[in-house]
Backbone bond lengths (Angstrom), bond angles and torsions (degrees), N, CA, C in turn:
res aa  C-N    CA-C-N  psi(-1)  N-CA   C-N-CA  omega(-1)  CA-C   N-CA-C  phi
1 X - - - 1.460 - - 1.520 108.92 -
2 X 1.440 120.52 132.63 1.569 127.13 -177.98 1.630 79.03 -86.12
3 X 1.527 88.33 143.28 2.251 102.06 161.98 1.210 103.74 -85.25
4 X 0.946 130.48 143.38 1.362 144.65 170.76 1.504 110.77 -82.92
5 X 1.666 98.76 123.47 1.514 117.63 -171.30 1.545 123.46 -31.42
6 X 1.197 120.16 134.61 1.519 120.43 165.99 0.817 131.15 -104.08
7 X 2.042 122.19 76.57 1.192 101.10 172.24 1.841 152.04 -96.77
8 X 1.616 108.71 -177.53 0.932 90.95 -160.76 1.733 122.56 -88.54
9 X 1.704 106.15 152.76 1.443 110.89 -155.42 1.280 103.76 -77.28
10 X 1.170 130.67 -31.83 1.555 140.19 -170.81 2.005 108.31 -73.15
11 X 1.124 119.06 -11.49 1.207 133.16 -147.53 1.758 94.05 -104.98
12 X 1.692 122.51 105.90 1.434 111.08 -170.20 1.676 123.13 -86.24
13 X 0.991 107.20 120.92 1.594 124.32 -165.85 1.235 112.58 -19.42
14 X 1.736 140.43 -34.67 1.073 121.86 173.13 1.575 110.52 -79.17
15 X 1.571 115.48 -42.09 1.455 105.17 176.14 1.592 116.61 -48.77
16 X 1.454 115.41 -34.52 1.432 129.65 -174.78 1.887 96.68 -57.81
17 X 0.989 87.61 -63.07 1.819 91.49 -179.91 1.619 116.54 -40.82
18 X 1.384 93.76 -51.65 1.953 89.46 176.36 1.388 133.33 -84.44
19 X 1.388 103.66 6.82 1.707 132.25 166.74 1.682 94.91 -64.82
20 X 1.455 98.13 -73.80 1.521 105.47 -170.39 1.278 106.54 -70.87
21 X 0.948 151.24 -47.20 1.808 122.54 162.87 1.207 126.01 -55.24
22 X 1.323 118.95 -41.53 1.680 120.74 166.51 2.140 110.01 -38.05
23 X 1.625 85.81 -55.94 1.949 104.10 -173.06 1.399 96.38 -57.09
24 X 1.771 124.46 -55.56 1.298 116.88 -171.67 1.324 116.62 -63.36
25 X 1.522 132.39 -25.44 1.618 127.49 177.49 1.096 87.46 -69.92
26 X 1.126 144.83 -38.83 1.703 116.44 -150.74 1.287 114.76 -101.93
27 X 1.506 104.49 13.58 1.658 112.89 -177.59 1.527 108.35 70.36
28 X 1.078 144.09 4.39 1.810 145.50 160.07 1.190 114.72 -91.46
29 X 1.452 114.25 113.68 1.694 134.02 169.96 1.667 85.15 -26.83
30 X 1.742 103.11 145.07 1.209 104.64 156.49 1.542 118.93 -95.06
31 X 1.035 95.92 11.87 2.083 97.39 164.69 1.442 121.33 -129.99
32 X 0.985 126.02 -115.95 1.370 123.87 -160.44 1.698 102.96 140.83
33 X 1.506 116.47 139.61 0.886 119.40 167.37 1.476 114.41 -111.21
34 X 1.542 128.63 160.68 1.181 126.45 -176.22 1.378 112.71 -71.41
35 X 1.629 114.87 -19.90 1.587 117.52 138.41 1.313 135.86 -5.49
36 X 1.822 96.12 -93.03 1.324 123.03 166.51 1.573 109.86 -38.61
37 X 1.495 126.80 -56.85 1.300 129.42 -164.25 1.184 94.01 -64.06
38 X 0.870 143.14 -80.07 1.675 152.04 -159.13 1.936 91.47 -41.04
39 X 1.205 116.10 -56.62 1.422 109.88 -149.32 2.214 93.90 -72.07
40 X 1.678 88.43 -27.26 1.451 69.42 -171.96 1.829 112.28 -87.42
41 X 1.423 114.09 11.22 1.432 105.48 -178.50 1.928 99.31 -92.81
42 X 1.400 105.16 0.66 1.393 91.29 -156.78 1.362 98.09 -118.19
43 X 1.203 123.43 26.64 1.311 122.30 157.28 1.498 133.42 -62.65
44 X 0.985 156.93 109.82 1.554 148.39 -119.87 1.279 100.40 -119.94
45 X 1.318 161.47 128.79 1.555 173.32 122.76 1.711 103.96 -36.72
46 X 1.416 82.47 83.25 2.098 95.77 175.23 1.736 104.70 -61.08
47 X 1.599 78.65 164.64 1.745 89.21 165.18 1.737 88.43 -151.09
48 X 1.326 120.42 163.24 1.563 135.32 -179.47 1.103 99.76 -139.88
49 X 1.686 109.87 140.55 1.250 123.26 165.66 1.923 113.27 -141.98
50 X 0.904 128.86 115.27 1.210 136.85 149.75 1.568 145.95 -44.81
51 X 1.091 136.17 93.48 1.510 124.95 -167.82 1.694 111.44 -160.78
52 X 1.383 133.17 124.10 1.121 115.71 -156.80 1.188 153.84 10.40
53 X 1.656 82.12 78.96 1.346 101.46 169.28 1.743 123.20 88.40
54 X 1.696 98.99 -24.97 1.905 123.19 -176.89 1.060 98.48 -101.72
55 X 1.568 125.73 109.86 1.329 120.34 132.08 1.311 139.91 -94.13
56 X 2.043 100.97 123.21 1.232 125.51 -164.15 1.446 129.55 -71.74
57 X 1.894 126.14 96.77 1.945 93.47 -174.16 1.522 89.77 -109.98
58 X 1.508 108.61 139.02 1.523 121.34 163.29 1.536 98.38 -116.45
59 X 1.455 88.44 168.61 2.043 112.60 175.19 1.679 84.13 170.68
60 X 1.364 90.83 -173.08 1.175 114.49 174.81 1.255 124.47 -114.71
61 X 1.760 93.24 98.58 1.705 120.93 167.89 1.766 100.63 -149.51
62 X 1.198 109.60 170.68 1.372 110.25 -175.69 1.216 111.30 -75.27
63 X 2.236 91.58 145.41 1.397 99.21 -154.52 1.214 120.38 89.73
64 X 0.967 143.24 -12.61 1.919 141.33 169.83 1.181 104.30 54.34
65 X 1.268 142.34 -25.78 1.231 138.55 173.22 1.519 124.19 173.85
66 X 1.614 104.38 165.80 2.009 115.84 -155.21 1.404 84.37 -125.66
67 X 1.381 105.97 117.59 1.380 131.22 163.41 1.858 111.69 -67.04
68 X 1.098 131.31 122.86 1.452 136.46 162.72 1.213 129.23 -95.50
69 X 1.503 151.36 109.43 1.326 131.41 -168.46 1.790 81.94 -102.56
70 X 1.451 91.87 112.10 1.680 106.92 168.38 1.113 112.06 -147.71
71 X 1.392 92.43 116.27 1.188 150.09 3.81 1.710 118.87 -91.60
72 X 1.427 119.09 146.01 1.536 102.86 176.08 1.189 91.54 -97.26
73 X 1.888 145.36 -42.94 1.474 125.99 -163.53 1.313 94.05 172.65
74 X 1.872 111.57 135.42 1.064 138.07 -171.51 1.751 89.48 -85.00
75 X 1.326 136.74 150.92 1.200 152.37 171.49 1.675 124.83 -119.81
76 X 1.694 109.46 146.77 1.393 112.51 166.84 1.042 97.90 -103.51
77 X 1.323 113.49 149.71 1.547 134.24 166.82 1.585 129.45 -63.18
78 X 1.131 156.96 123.21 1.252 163.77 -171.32 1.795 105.30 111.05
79 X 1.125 98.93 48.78 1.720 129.57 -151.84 1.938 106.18 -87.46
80 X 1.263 101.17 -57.74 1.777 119.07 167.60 1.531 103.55 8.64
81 X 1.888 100.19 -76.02 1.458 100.99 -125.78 1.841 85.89 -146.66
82 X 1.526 97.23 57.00 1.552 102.35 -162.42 1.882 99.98 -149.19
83 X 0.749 109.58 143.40 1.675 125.25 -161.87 2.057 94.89 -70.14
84 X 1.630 108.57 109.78 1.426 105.65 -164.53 1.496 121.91 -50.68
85 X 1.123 94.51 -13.78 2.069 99.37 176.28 1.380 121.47 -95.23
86 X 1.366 109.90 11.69 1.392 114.85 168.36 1.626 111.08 -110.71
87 X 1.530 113.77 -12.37 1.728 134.65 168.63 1.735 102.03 -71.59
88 X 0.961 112.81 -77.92 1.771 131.02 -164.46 2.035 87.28 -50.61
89 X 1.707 81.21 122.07 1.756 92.64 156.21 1.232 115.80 -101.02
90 X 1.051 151.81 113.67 1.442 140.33 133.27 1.525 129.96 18.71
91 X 1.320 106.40 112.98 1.248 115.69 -178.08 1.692 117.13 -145.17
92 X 1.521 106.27 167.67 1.665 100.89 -177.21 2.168 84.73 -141.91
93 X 1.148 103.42 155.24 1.508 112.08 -164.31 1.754 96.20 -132.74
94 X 1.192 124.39 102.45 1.671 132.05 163.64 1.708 116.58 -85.95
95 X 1.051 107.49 130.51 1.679 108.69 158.49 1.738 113.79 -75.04
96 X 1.101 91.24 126.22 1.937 94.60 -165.75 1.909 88.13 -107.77
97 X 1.283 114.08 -27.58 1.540 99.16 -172.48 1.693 98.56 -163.46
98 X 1.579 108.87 144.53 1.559 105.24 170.30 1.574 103.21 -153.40
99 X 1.793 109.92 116.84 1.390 112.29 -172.44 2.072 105.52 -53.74
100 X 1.484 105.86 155.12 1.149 110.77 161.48 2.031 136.42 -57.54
101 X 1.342 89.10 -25.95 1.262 111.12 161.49 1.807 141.83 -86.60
102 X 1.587 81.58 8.49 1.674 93.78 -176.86 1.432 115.99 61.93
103 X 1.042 130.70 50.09 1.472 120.37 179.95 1.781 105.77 -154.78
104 X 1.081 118.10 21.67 1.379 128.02 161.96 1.236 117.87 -162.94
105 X 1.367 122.75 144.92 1.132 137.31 -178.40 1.618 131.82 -128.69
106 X 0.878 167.72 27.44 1.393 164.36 -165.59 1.531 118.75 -38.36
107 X 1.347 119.79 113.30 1.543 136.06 174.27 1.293 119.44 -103.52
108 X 1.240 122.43 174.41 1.737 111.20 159.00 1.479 87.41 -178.95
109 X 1.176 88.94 142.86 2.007 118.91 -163.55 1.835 99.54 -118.92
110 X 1.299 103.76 148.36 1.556 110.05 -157.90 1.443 81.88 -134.46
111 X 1.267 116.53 128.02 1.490 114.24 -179.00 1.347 100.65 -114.69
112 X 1.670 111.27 163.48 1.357 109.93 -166.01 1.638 114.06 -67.36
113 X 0.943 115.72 -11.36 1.754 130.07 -157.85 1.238 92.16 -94.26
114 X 1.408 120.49 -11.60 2.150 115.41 -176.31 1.731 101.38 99.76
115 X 1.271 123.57 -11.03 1.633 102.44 -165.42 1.725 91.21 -79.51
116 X 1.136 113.94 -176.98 1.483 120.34 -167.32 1.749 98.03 -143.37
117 X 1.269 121.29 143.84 1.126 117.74 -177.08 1.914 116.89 -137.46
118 X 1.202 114.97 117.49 1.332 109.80 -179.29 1.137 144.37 -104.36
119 X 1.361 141.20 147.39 1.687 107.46 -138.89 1.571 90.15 -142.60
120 X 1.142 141.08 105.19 1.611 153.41 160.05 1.892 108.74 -67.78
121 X 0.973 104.34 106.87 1.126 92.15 -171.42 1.739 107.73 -141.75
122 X 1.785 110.13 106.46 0.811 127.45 -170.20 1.598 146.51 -126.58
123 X 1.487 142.62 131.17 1.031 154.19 -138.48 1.589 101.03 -84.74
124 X 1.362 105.64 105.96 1.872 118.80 168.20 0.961 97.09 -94.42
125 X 1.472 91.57 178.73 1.579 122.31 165.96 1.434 113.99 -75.20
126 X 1.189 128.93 112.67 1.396 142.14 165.61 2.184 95.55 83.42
127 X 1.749 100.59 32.72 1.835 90.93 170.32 0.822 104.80 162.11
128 X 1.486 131.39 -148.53 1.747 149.17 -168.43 1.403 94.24 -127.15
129 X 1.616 112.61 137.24 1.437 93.33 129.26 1.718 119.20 -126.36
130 X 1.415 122.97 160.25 1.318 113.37 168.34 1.472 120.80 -115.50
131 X 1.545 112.56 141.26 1.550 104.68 -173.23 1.784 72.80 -115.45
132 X 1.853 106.13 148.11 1.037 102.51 168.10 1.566 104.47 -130.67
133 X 1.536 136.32 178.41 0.844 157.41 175.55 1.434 143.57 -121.72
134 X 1.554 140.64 73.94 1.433 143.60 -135.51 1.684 95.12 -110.55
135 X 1.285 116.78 110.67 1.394 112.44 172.73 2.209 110.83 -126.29
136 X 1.043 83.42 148.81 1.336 84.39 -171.96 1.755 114.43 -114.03
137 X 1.400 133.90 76.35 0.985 144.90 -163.53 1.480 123.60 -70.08
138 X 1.395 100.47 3.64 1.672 109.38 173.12 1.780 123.85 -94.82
139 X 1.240 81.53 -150.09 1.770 88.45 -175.76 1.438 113.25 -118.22
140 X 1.543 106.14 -6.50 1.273 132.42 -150.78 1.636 112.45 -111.37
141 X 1.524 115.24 111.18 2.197 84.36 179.14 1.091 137.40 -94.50
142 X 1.593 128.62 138.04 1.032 140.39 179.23 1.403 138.55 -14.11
143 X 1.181 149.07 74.88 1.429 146.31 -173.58 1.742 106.84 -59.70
144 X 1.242 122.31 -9.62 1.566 130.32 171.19 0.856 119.19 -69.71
145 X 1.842 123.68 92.11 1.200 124.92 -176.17 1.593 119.01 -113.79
146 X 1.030 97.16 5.90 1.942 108.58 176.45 1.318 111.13 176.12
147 X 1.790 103.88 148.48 1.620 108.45 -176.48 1.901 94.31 -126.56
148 X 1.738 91.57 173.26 1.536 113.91 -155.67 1.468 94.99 -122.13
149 X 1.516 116.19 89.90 1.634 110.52 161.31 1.335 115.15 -96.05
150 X 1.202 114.47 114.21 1.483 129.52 -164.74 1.208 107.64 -85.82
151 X 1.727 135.56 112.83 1.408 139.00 167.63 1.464 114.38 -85.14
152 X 1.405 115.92 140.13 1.873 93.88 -177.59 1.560 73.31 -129.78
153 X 1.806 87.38 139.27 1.889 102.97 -175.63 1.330 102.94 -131.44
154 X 1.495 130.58 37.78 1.144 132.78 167.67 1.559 101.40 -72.82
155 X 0.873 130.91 -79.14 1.687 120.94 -154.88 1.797 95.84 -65.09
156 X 1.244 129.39 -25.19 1.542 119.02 165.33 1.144 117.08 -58.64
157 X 1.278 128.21 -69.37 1.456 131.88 169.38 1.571 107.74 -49.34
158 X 1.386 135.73 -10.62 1.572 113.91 -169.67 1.266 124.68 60.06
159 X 1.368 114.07 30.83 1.495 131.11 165.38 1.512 115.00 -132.49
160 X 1.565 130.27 20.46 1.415 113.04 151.36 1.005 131.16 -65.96
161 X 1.027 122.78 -169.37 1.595 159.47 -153.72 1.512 96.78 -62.18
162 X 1.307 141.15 -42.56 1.161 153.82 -159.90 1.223 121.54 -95.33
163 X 1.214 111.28 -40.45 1.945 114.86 144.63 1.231 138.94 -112.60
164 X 1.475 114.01 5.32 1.023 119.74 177.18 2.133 113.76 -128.39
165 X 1.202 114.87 23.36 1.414 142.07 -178.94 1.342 110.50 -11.75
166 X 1.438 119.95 -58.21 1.524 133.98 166.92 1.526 112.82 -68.00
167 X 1.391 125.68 -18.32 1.556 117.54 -167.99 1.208 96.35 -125.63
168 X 1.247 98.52 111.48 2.110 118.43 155.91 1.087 109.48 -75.42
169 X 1.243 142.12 -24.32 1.137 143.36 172.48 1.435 141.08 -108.41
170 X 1.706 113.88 16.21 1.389 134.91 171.65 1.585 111.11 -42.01
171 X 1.848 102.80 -33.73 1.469 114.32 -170.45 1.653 110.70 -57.04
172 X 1.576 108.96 -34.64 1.244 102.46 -151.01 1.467 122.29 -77.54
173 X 1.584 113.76 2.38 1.362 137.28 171.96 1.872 111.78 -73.67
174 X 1.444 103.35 -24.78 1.255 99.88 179.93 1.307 110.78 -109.35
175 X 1.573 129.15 3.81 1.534 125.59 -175.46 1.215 116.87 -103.06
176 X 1.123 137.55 156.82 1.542 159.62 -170.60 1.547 125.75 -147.40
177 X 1.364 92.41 148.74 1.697 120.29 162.49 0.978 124.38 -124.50
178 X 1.829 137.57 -165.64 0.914 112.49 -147.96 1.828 69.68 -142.66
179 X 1.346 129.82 114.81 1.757 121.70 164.43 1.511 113.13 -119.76
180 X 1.253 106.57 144.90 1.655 122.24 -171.26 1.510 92.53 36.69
181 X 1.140 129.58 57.36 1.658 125.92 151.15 1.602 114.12 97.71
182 X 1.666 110.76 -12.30 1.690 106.90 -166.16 1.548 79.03 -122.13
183 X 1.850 86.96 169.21 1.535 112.53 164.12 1.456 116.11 -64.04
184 X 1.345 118.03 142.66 1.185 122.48 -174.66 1.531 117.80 -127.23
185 X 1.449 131.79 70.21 1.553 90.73 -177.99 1.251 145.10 -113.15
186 X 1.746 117.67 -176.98 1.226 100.29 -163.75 1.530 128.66 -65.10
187 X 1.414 124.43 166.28 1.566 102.56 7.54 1.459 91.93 -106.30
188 X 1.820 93.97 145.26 1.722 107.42 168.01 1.108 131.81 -60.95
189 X 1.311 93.86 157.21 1.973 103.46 -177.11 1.641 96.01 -40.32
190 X 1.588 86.97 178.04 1.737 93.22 -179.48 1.363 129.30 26.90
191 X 1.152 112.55 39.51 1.741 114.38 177.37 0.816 120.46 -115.16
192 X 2.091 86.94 131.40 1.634 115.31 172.97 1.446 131.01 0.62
193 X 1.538 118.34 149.86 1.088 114.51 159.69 1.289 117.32 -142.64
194 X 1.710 112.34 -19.75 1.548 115.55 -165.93 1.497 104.03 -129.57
195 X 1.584 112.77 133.38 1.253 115.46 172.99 1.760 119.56 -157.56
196 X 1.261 115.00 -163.25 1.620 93.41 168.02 1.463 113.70 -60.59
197 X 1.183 117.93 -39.74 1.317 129.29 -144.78 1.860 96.84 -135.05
198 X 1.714 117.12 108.79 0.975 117.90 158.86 1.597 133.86 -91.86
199 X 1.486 128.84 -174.15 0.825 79.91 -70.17 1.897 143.96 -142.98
200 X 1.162 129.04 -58.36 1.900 97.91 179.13 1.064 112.63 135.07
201 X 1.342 121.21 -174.91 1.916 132.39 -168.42 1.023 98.65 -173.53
202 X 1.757 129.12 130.46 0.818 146.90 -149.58 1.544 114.40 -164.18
203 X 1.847 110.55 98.98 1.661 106.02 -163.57 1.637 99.70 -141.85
204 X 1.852 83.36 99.38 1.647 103.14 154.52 0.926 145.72 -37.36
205 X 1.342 138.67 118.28 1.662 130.87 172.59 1.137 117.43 -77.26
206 X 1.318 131.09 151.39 1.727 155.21 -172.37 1.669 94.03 -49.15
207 X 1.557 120.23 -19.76 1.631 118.35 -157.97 1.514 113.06 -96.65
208 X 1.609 92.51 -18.14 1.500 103.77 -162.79 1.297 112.67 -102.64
209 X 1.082 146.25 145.20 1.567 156.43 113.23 1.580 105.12 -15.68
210 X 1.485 101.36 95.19 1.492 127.49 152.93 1.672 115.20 -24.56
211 X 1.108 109.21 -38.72 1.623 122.88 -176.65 1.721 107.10 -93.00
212 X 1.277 117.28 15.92 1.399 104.46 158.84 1.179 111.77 177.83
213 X 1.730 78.94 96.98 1.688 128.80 -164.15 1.574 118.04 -128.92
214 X 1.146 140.49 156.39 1.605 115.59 160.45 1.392 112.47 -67.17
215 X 1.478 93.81 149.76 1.777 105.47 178.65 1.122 132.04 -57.45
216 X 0.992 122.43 22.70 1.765 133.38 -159.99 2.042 102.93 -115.41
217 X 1.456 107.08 148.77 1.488 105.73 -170.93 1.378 97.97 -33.32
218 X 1.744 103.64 150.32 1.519 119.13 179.96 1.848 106.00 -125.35
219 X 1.320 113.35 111.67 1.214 123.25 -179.31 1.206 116.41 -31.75
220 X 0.975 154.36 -175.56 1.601 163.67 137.80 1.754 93.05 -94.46
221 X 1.264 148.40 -31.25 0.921 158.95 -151.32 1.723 102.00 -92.54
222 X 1.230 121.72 121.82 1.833 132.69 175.90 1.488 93.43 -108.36
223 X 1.407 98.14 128.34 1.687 104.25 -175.57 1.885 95.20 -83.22
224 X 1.649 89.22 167.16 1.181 99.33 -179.21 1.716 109.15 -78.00
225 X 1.197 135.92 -39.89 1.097 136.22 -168.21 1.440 101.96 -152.58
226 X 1.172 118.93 -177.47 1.682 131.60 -158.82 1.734 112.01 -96.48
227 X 1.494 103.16 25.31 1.326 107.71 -151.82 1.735 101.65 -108.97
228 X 0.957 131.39 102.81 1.656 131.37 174.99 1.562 123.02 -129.48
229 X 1.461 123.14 118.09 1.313 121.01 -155.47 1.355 115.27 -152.32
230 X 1.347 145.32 -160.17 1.302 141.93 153.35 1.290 99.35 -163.52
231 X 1.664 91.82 174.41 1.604 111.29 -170.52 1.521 101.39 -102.37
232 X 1.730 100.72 156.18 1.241 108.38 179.37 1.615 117.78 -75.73
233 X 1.521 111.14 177.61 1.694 112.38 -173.20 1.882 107.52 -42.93
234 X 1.500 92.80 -47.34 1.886 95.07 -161.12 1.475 107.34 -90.20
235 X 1.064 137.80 -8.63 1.655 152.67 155.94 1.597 101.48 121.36
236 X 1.661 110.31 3.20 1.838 102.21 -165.04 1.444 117.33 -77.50
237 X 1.269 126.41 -5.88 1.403 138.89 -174.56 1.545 109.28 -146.77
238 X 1.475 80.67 155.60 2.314 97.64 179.54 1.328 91.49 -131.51
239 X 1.745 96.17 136.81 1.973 96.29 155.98 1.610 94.25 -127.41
240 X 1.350 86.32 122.86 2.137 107.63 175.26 1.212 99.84 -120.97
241 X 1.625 111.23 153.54 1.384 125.73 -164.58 1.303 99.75 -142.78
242 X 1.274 104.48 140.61 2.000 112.33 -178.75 1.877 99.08 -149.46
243 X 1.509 93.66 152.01 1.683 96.24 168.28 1.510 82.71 -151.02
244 X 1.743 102.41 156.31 1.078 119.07 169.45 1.675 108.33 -134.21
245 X 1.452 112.67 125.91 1.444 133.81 8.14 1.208 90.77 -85.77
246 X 1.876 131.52 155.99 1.333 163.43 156.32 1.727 110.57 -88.56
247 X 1.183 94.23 133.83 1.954 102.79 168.33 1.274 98.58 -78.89
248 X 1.729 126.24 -64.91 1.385 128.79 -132.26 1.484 115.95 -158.60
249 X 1.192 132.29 107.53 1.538 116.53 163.66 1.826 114.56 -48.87
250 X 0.768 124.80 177.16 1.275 122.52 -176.77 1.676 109.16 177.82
251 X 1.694 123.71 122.92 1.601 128.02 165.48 1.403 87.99 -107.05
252 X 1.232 101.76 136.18 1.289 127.58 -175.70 2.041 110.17 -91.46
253 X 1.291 96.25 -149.93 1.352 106.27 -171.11 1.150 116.35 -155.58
254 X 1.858 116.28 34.60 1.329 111.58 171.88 1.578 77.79 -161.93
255 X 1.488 111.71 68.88 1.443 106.73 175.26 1.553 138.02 35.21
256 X 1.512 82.66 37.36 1.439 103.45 174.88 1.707 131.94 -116.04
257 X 1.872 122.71 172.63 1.358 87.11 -169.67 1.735 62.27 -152.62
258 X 1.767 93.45 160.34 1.305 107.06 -175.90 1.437 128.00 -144.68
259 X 1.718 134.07 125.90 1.324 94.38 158.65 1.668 91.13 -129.46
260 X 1.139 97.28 144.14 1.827 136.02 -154.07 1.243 81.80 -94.45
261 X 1.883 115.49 128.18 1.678 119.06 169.69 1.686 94.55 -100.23
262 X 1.130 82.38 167.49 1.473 100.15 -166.82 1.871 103.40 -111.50
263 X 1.297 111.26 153.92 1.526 128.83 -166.03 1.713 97.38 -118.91
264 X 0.972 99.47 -67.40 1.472 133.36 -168.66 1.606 133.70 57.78
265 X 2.037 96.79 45.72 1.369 105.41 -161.77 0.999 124.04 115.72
266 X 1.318 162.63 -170.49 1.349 176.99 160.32 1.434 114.25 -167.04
267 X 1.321 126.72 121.31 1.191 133.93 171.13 1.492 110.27 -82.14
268 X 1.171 123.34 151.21 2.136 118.07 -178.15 1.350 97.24 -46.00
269 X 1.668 130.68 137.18 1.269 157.93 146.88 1.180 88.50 72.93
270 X 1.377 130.77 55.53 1.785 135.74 167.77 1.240 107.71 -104.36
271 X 1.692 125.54 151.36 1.310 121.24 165.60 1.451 100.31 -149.54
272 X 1.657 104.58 153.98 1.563 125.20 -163.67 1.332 99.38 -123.82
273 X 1.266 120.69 164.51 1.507 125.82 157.79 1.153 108.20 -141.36
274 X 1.190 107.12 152.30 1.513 126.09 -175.81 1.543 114.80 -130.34
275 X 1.501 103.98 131.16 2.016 111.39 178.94 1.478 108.71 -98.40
276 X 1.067 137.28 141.71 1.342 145.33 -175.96 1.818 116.93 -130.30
277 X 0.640 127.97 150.11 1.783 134.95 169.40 1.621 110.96 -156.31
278 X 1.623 99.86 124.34 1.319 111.25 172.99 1.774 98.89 -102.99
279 X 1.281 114.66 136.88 1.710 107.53 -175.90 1.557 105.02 -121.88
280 X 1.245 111.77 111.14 1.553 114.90 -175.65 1.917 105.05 -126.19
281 X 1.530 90.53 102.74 1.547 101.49 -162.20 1.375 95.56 -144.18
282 X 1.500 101.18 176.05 1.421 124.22 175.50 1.741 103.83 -60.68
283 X 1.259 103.46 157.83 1.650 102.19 -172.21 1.634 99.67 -95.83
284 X 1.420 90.47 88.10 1.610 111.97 176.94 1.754 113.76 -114.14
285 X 1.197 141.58 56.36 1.119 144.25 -163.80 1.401 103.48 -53.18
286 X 1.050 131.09 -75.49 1.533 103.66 167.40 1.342 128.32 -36.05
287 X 1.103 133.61 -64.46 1.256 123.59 179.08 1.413 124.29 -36.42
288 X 1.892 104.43 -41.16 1.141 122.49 -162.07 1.973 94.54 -65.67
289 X 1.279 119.75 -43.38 1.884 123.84 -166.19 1.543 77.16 -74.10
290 X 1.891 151.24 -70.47 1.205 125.24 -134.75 1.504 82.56 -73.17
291 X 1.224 173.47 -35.62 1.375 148.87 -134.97 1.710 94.04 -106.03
292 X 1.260 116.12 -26.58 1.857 125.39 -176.19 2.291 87.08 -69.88
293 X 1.009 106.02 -56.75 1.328 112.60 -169.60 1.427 107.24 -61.88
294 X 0.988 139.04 -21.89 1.867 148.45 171.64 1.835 89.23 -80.74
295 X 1.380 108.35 -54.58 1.939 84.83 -152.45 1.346 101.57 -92.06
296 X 1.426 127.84 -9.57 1.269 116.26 163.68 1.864 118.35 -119.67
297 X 1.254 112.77 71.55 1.579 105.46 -151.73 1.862 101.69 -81.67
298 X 1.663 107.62 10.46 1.778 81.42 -179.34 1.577 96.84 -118.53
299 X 1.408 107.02 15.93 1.365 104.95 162.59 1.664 132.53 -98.81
């Protein structure tokens, strides 16, 4: 629901009148809601940094900053219900470039199988985005059908390690998905309990093969879109994460939350690309799906 404008009483009706035609030529609402104000003071000015293996974004929102393990592990498929060290391929991750200003980065990951992977990874307005690059330079095809960028949102959410010591799972009161079209959060209806590996949350897309997934409980539940995130300690900000194409939503087990892009193979001298968005904004859920609906519109 839009609020309906408040205007002001002190303000005399003809001057009021040439406010709003003045605001309407210039294309600017002639109001503003205390909404709007709030969402636009709380936009945060990232910085990124890279260094074994963690990529770091701080600004100012709660928590100072979201730890990334990127990459945690490139995967084979038939993954479900299969011992995790026979899934994870081998990989090594280089910094190839990092602007002076903290706001770009370039990586590229060499997987054991020969495919090569390249990672653009760059500072928006209100987030990240990543364009990536999967090429397969052999003769040989790819068993790399999805990777694991691990977000840890304990000190965002106000449930790490530091106040919350006994609970790994304080997070899951503040995280979300998106089912039959609304916010959902955890933990969702009908959820998992038994799998190889306890334990976790684990939510398939309509695209994927159920059978190669991480081993951890597997929802009965197909999310609506690629979108999985939570709110910060004080409710003023959300960080949601999407890639297109995606294998898997995934809550982890070290206060983490995931959605895993998908490869889905490489054929000899094949290459894929992959779009990514990290969204670290005011806790505007609408806003947050119309800006998800612009950067990923065929999902």
């Amino acid at each position: 629901m839009i609020p309906s404008p408040r205007l002001p009483k002190c303000c005399p009706p003809a001057l009021l009148s040439a406010l709003i035609v003045a605001a309407t030529l210039s294309g600017i609402p002639p109001w503003t809601t205390a909404q709007d104000d709030k969402g636009a003071a709380l936009l945060p000015d990232l910085k990124i940094e890279w260094q074994k293996n963690i990529l770091r974004v701080k600004g100012d929102f709660p928590g100072g900053a979201i730890d990334i393990w990127y990459l945690e592990a490139y995967c084979r498929p038939g993954s479900t219900d299969r011992d995790w060290n026979e899934t994870v391929i081998k990989h090594e991750t280089t910094l190839k470039r990092a602007s002076d200003d903290h706001r770009e980065i370039d990586l590229e990951c060499r997987i054991a199988d020969g495919v090569i992977v390249n990672h653009a990874i760059r500072v928006t307005e209100g987030g990240l985005t990543f364009d990536i690059t999967a090429t397969n330079p052999t003769d040989k095809i790819s068993d790399a059908h999805w990777a694991q960028p691990c977000i840890r949102v304990g000190d965002f959410t106000g449930t790490g390690e530091g106040t919350h010591p006994n609970d790994k799972y304080a997070y899951l009161a503040k995280s979300f998905l998106f089912v039959d079209g609304q916010l959902e959060h955890m933990p969702t209806r009908r959820w998992a309990l038994s799998a190889r590996y306890e334990p976790g949350q684990v939510w398939c897309p309509a695209h994927v093969d159920r059978n190669d997934v991480n081993p951890r409980p597997l929802s009965p539940i197909v999310p609506s879109n690629g979108l999985i995130g939570c709110f910060s300690k004080d409710d003023t900000h959300l960080m949601a994460v999407a890639f297109e194409p995606y294998q898997e939503l995934f809550q982890g087990v070290i206060r983490c939350l995931h959605s895993d892009f998908r490869i889905g193979g490489l054929a000899p001298g094949e290459s894929k690309t992959i779009h990514g968005k990290l969204y670290l904004m005011e806790a505007d859920v609408e806003k947050l799906l119309r800006i998800y609906a612009t950067d990923f519109p065929k999902s």
